[in-house]
VMD Tcl script that draws the C-alpha trace (Angstrom):
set ca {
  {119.54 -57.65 3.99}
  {120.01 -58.77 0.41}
  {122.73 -57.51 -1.93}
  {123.28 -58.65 -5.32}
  {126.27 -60.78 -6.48}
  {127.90 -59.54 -9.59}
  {130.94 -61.31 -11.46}
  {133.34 -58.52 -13.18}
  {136.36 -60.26 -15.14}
  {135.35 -63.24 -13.10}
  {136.09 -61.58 -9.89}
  {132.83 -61.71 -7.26}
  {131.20 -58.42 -6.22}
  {128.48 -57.38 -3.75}
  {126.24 -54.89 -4.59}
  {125.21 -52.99 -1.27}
  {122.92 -49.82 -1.63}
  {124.60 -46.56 -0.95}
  {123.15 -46.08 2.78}
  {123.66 -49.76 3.53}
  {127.55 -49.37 2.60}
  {127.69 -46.32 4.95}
  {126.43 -47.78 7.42}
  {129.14 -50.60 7.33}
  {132.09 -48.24 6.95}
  {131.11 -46.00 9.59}
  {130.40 -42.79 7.06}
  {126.99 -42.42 8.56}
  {128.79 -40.68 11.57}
  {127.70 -37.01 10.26}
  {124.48 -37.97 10.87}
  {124.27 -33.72 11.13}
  {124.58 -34.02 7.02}
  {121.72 -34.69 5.10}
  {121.41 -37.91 2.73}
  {122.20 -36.62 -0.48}
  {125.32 -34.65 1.03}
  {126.60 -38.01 2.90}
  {125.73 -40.02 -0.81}
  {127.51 -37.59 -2.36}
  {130.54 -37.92 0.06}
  {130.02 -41.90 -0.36}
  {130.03 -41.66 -4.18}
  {133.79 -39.49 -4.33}
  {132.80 -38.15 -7.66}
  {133.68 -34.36 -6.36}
  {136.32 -33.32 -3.43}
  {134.87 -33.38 0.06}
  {135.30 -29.55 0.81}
  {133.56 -29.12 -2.29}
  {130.65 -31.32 -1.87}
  {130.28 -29.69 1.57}
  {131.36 -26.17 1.03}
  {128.32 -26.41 -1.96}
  {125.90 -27.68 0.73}
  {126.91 -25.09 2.94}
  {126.00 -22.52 0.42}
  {129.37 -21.25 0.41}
  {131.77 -19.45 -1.88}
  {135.29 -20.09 -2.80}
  {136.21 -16.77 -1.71}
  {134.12 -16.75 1.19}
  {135.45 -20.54 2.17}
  {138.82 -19.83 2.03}
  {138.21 -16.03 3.64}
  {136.97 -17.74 6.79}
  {139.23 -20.28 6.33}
  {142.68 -18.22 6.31}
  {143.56 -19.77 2.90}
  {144.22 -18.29 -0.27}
  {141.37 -18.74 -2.86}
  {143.88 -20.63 -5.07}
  {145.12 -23.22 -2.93}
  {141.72 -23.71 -1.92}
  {140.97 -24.42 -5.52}
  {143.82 -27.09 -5.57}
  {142.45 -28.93 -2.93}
  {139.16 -29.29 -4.29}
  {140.71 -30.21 -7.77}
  {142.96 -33.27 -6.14}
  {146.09 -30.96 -7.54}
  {147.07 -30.63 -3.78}
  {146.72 -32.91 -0.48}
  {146.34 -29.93 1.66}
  {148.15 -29.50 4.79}
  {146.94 -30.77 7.84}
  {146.72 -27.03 9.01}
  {144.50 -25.99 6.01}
  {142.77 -29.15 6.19}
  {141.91 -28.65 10.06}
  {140.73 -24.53 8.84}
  {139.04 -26.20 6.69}
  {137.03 -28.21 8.84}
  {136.49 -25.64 11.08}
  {135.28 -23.02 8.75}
  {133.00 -25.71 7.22}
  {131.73 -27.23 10.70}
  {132.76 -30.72 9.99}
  {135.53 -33.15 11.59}
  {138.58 -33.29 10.06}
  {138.05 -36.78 8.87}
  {135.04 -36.20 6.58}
  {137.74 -34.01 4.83}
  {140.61 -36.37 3.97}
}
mol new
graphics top color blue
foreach p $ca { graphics top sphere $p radius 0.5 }
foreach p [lrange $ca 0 end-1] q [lrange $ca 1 end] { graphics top cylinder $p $q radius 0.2 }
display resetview
């Protein structure tokens, strides 16, 4: 493999494509999520439950429905307002078929 070297403030960087760095952190392990899901997951621009609770084609309401959390709490979750328990956060994974650590 060949990744670029970039200096930033004179500080060295590697630049590793997206599916390269997953595969060296491990975040390839939902192999059951497609590539632009798992990039988007990679790329943290959006919450987690969001970014899969969109690919899942899934509501709010309905996500937090199945998930035995209130729509609002739900919402600060997928804001970064709130952590989320480790209760909701397990729900969560539940409802959305995902291990809890693609969550957090």
């Amino acid at each position: 493999m060949k990744y670029d070297l970039l200096h930033i403030q004179g500080k060295p960087y590697v630049l590793v494509p997206l599916h390269d760095y997953r595969d060296l952190t491990g975040k390839n392990a939902n192999a059951d999520l497609p590539e632009n899901v798992l990039d988007a997951l990679s790329a943290a621009q959006d919450h987690p439950v969001k970014i899969i609770r969109t690919h899942r084609g899934m509501t709010q309401a309905e996500l937090a429905k199945s998930s035995g959390i209130s729509r609002p709490y739900l919402t600060e979750i997928e804001t970064g307002k709130k952590d989320g328990s480790l209760r909701a956060i397990k729900a969560l994974a539940n409802a959305l078929n995902v291990d809890m650590g693609v969550l957090v």
